[in-house]
N, C-alpha and C positions, 0 to 999 in steps of 0.2 A: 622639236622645233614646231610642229602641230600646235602643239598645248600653248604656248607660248604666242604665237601668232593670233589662235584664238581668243587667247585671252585679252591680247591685245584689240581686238576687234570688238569685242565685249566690250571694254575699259572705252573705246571712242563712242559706241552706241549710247554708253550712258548707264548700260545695263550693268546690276550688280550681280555677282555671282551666287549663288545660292552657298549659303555654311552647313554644313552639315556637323552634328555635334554624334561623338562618338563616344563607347565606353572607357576612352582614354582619358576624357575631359574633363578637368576639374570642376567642383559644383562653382565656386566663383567665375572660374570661367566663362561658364555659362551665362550668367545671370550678366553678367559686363557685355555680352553679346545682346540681351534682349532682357531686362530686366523684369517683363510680363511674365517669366517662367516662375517668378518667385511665387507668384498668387498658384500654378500648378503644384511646385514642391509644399508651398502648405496646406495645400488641399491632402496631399501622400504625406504629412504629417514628419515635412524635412524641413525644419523651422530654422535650426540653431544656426543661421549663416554667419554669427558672429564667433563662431568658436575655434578654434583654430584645427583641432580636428575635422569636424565636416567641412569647414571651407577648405582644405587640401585634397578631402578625401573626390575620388573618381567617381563618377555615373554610374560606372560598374560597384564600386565599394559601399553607397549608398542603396543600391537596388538591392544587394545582397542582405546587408545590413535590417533592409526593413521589408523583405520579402518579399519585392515587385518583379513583374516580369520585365527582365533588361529591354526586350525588343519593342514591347510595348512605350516604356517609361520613354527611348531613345524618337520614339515615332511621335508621344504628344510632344516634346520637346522640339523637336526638330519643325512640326506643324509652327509653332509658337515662333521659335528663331527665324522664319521662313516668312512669316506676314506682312 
């Protein structure tokens, strides 16, 4: 009932919650949250968003994938989503 209350209070200030993006996350997901993340993923050379494999694939499947550090990759991501 906490959580709930506060978020209510949140929600009347105006104030938006912050999103936090996990290695749950779909790569389209992401990008539908903050479309600015797409200029990062082509910087780390994660281009194919039209593909139907990497736009399903997770945060976690793509870091693997191309040999980035998850904590890392989840941190500029999450700066980006957050601005």
């Amino acid at each position: 009932m906490i959580i709930i209350h506060q978020f209510k209070e949140q929600y009347k200030k105006g104030k938006q919650m912050k999103k936090k993006i996990t290695k749950e996350n779909e790569l389209l997901e992401v990008i539908a949250m903050n479309t600015k993340v797409v200029d990062l993923f082509e910087e780390l050379d994660i281009d194919c968003f039209g593909c139907c494999g990497v736009s399903t694939q997770t945060i976690e499947q793509i870091a693997k994938e191309k040999n980035l550090n998850l904590k890392e990759l989840l941190t500029k991501i999450n700066t980006i989503i957050n601005k």
